[in-house]
N, C-alpha and C positions, 0 to 999 in steps of 0.2 A: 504493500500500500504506500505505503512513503514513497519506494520511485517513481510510483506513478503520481502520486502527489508532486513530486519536484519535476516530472516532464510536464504535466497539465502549467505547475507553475513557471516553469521556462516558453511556454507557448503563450501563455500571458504578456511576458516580460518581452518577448519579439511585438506585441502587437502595441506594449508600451512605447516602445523604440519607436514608434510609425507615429505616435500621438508626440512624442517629445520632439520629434522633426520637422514634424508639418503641421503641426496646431501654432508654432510662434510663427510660420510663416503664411501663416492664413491660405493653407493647402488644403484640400478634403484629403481624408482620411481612407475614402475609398481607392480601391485603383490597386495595380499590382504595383510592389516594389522595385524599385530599380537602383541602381548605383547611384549614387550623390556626386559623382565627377562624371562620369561617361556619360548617364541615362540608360543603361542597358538594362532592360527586364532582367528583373532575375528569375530564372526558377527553381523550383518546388525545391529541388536538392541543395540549392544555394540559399534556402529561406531555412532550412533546420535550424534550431535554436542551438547556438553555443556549438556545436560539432562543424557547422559550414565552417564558421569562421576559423575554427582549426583547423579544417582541411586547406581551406584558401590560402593559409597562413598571413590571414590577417588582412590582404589584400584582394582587388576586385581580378576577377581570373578576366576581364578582358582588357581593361587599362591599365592593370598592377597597378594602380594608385594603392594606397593604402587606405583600411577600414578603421575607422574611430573605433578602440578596443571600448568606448563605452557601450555598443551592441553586446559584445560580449561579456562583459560586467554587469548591467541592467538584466540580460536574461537569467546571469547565475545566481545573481542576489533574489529577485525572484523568485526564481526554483528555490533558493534553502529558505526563502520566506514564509514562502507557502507551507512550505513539510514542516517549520518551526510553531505556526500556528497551529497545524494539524496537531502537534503532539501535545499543544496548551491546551487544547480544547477536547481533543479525541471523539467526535460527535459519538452519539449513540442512538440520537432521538433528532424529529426536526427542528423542538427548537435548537438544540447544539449545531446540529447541520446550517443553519440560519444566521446564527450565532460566526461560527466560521466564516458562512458568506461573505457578513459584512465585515469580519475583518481581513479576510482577503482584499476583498472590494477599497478597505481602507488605506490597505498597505499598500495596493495598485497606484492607488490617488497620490499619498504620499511619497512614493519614488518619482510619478512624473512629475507632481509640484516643485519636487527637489531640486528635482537635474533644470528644468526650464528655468527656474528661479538662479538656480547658479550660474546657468550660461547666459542666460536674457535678461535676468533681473525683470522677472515677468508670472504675476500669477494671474491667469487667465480666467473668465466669466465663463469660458465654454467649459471648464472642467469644476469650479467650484459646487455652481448652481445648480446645475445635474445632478452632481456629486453630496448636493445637499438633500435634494428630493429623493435620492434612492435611499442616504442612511435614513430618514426619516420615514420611510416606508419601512423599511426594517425594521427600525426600533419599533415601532406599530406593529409590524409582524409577530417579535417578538412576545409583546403587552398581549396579544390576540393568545399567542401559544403557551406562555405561559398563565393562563385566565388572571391576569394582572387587568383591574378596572380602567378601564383607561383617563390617562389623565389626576389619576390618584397618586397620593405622596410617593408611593413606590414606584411609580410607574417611571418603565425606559423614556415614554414619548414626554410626559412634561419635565424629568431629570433634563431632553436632552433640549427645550426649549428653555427653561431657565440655565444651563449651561452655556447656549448660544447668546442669549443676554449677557450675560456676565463675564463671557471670554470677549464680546468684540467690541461691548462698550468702554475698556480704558484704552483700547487702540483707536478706536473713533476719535477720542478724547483729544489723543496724542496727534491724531492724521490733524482734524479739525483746529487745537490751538496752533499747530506749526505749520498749516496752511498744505500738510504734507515734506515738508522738508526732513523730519525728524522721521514722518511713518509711511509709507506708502499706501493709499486705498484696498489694495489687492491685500494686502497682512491684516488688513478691519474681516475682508472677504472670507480669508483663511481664516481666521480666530475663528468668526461664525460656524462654520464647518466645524473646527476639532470642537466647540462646546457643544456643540451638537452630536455630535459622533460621539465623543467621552462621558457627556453629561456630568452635571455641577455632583460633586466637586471636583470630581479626579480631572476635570479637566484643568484646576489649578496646578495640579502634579506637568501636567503639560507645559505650560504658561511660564513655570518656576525654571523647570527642566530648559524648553528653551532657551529663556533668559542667561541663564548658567553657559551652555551650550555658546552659546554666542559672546560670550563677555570673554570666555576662556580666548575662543577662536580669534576674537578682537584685537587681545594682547597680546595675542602669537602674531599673528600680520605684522601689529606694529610692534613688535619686535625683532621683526625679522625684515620690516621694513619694507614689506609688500603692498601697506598699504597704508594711509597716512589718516589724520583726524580727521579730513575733509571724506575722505572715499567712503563710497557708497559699501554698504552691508547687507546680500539680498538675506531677510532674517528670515524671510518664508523656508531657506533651505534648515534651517533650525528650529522652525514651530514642525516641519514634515519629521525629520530625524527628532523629535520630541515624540513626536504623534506616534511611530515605530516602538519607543520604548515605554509609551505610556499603554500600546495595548498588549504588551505582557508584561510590565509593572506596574501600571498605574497605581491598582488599586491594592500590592504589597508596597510598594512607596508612601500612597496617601497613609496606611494603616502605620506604616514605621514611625511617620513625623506624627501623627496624632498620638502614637506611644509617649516620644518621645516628651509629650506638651502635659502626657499625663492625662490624656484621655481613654 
């Protein structure tokens, strides 16, 4: 089960590759793939996830230009993504089955936000928005499967609307006083999403994590002089690598620090 979980999640991770390419450059999505220097179709045998690109050795077999090794990194994190969830969860039932869904679906979202955000400084409406109706069907799936009343203090779907409140209102705050200088609109977009996906509270475990995440990364730059107090910090790629580790720690994280406070 697991290999087939890590091939499912490698064919995933190639159809990410198509959205992280041609979603910042206002391309459909449809269409067969081709080389990004040549334009040559490729086929079927040249689209296998993660084995083309070793066979090719990395390169397009009709122009030998060379292949962005991020193809092949995006499909393999992917795959042990996928099989890593599978064994947090182990479904046995639909809601666990369901369960899984959306954190795959979550961790899909989160690696393209990632990579687009670090190479474009770019978190898009075409993937948040979407990306927000489907966990919100879910969470509702969920409340449905598990006879959770909906809308009630336990319930997944108002955890994850007061979440979404509360993750993208101090980033509005921050976009709004500094006119955006300080916060980009698209990181208001993304908050809304993981408080919704995570719901209140663990989605502070997210929020905190980031911030952490980025502050570390901040000091390294400019300490190593990559990047100066003016330059831009796409921090979407740190709310997404948050979002990763808050859905298999979130809620052993949240529970540590509330130990720790004496709760």
């Amino acid at each position: 089960m697991p290999f087939i979980i890590f091939v499912f999640g490698t064919i995933i991770g190639s159809f990410l590759n198509v959205l992280i390419w041609r979603l910042p450059k206002e391309e459909r999505i449809t269409g067969r793939s081709h080389c990004v220097h040549c334009g040559h179709l490729l086929s079927q045998w040249e689209l296998v996830p993660i084995l083309s690109y070793i066979f090719l050795g990395g390169k397009c077999r009709w122009c030998r230009k060379k292949i962005s090794p991020r193809y092949f990194v995006i499909e393999l994190i992917s795959g042990l993504l996928f099989v890593w969830a599978w064994y947090f969860v182990l479904p046995v039932s639909t809601a666990n089955w369901t369960m899984l869904a959306r954190d795959w679906f979550l961790l899909s979202i989160f690696l393209v936000v990632f990579t687009i955000d670090l190479e474009h400084y770019l978190i898009l409406d075409n993937i948040i928005f979407p990306a927000l109706v489907v966990v919100t069907i879910l969470n509702l799936a969920l409340d449905i499967l598990s006879k959770q009343q909906i809308l009630s203090i336990h319930s997944l779907l108002l955890s994850s609307i007061l979440g979404a409140g509360v993750a993208a209102a101090p980033f509005f705050i921050l976009w709004f006083a500094s006119k955006g200088k300080w916060m980009g609109f698209g990181d208001v977009k993304l908050a809304l999403l993981l408080g919704a996906a995570f719901g209140w509270p663990v989605v502070l475990v997210n929020l905190m994590l980031a911030i952490f995440l980025g502050t570390v990364a901040s000091f390294f730059l400019l300490a190593i002089k990559a990047k100066t107090l003016k330059s831009q910090i796409p921090f979407g790629t740190f709310l997404s690598l948050a979002g990763v580790i808050t859905i298999f720690y979130g809620e052993k994280i949240l529970q540590w620090y509330l130990a720790l406070l004496g709760f």
